[in-house]
Legacy VTK file of the C-alpha trace (Angstrom):
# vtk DataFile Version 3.0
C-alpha trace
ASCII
DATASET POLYDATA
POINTS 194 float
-24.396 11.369 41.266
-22.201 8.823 42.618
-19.841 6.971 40.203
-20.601 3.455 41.532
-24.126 4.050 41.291
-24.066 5.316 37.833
-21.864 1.912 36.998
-24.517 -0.601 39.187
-27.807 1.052 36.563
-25.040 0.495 33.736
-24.361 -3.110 34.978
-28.294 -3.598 34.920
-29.517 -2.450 31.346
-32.829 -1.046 32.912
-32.403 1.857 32.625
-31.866 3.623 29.338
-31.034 7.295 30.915
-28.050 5.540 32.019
-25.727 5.673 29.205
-26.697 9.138 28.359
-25.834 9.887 31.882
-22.514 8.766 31.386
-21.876 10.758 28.688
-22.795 13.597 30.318
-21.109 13.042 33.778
-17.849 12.116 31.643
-17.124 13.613 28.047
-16.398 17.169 28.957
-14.707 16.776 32.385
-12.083 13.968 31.160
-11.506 15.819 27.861
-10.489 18.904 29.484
-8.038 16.948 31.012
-6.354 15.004 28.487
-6.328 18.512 26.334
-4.636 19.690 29.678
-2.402 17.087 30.463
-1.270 15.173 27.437
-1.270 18.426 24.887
-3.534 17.309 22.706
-6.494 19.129 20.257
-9.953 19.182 21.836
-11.428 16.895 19.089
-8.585 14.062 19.504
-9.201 14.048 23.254
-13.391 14.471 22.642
-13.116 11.438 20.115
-10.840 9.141 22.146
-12.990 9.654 25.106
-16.418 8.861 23.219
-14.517 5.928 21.823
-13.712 5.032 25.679
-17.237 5.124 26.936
-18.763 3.534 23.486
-16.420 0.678 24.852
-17.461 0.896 28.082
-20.994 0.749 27.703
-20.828 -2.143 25.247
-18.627 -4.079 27.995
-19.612 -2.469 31.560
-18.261 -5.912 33.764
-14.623 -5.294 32.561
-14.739 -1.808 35.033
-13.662 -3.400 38.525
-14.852 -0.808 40.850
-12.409 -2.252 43.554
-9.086 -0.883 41.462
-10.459 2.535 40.789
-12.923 5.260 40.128
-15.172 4.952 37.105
-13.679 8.584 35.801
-9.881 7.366 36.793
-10.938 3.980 34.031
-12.037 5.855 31.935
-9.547 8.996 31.724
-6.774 6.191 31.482
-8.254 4.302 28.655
-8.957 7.222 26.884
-5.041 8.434 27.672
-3.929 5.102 25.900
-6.581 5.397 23.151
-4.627 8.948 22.856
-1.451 7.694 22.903
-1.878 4.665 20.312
-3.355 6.772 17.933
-0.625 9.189 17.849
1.766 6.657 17.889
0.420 4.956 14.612
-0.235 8.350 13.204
3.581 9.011 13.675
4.689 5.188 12.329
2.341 5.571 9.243
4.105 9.245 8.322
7.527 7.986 8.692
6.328 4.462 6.565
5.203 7.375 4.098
8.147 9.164 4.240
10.602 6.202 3.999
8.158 4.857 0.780
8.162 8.263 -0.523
12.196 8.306 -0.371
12.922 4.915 -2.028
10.265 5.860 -4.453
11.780 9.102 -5.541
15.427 7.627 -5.275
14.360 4.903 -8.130
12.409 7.268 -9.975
14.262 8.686 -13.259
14.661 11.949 -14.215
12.493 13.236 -16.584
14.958 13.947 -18.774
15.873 10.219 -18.445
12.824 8.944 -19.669
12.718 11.447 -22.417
16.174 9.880 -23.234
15.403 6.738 -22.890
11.887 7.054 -25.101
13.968 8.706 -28.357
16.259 6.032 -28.440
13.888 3.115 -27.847
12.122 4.740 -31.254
15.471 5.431 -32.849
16.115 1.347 -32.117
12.571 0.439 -33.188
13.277 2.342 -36.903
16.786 1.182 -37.037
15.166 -2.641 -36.522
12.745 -1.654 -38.996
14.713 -0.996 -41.823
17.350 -3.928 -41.135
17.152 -6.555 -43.525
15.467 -8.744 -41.101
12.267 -11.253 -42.854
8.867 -9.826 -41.272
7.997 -13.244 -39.282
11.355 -12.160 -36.730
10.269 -8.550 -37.078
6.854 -9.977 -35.787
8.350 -11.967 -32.986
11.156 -9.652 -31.682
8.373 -7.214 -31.137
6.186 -9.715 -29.125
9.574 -10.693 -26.719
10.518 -7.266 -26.301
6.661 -6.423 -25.289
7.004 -8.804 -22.765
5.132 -12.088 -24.344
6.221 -15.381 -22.835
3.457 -17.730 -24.091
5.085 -20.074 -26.155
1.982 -20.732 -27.933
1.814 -17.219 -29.275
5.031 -16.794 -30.024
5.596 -20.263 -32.134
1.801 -18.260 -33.891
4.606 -15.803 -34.574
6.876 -17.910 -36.224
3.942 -19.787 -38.493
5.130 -23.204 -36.824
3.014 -26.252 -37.632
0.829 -28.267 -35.066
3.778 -30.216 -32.742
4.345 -31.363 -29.368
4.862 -29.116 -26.052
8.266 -29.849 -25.612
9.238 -29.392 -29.702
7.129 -26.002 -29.882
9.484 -24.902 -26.798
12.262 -25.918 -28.278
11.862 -24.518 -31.731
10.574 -21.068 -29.951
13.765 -20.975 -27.627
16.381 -21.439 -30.780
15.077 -18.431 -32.914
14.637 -16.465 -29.453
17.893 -17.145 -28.328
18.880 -16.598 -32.361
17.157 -13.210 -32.267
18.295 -11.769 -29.212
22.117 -12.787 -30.231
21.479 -10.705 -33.378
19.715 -7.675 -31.610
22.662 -7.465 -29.247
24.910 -8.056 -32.750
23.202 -5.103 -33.957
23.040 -2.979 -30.797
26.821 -2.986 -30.984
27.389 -2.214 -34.610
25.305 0.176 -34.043
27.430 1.806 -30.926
30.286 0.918 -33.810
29.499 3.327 -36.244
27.839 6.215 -33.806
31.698 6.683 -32.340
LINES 1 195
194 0 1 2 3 4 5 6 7 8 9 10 11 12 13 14 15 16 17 18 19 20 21 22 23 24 25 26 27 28 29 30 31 32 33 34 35 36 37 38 39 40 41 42 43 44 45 46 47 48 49 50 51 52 53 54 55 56 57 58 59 60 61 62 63 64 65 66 67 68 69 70 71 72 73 74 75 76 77 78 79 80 81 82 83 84 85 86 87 88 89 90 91 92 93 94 95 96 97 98 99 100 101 102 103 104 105 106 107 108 109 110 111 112 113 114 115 116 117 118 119 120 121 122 123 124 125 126 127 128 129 130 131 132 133 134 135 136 137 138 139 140 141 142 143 144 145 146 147 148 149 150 151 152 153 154 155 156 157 158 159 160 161 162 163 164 165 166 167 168 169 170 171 172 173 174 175 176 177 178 179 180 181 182 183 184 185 186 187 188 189 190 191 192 193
């Protein structure tokens, strides 16, 4: 069957033998040769090409039958179909290998966070038994959790009912009082260990 032909019953929609005429005049003939040419597995060439046609059929007035042959469109579209996908297959394994190195290069060692773990519990029992009133014991463990609301921690501290701006206050003096102790204690600490 003639390619323009094939195109022209395309173009018109009458005929529904048409598109599975295409498939058949085109699949296996342009697959072979993008398996042959461009080096590629017989299902990457078989899907690009079904892709190509899919496309084609959805869209038949973007062929121009004056450029080139129906098979010569298609084989090229499917080529660059080929080639895109392999070249985003390659960009997302380097993207996974670059993530994968900064990853691993911030990553501790186990042993690290082993480390790490026994003396954040060796700090949390030396805090423990320091002669420090339970209401700081109380907030000191909400700041070093992470807790920024300054309504929860002025809770902490038992403050009365007060303005924004005195609550912040209040909470920023016995934060800023607390953490100037902890790091007090954190170096006594160091002090007596040497």
């Amino acid at each position: 069957m003639e390619e323009q032909e094939l195109h022209e019953r395309i173009l018109k929609q009458a005929e529904s033998l048409a598109t599975a005429e295409v498939f058949e005049v085109f699949v296996d003939p342009i697959t072979a040769h993008l398996c042959r040419d461009l080096n590629r597995s017989k299902e990457e060439a078989w899907d690009a090409v079904v892709d190509v046609i899919y496309a084609y059929l959805a869209h038949p007035e973007r062929y121009v039958p004056q450029k080139s042959r129906l098979s010569t469109y298609l084989r090229e579209a499917a080529k660059k179909k080929l080639t895109d996908r392999y070249r985003s297959r390659v960009a997302r394994t380097h993207r996974e290998q670059d993530y994968g190195a900064v990853v691993e290069l911030r990553a501790p060692a186990p042993n690290e966070c082993l480390e790490v773990t026994v003396e954040a519990r060796l700090a949390v029992r030396r805090i423990d038994h320091a002669r420090l009133p339970e209401r700081d014991r109380v907030f000191l463990g909400l700041v070093l959790q992470g807790e920024g609301s300054t309504r929860v921690l002025a809770q902490a501290m038992g403050l009365p009912p007060m303005s924004d701006e005195d609550r912040k206050r209040r909470v920023k003096r016995n934060r800023d009082r607390l953490m100037k102790w902890l790091r007090r204690f954190g170096k006594e600490d160091r002090d007596d260990e040497s």
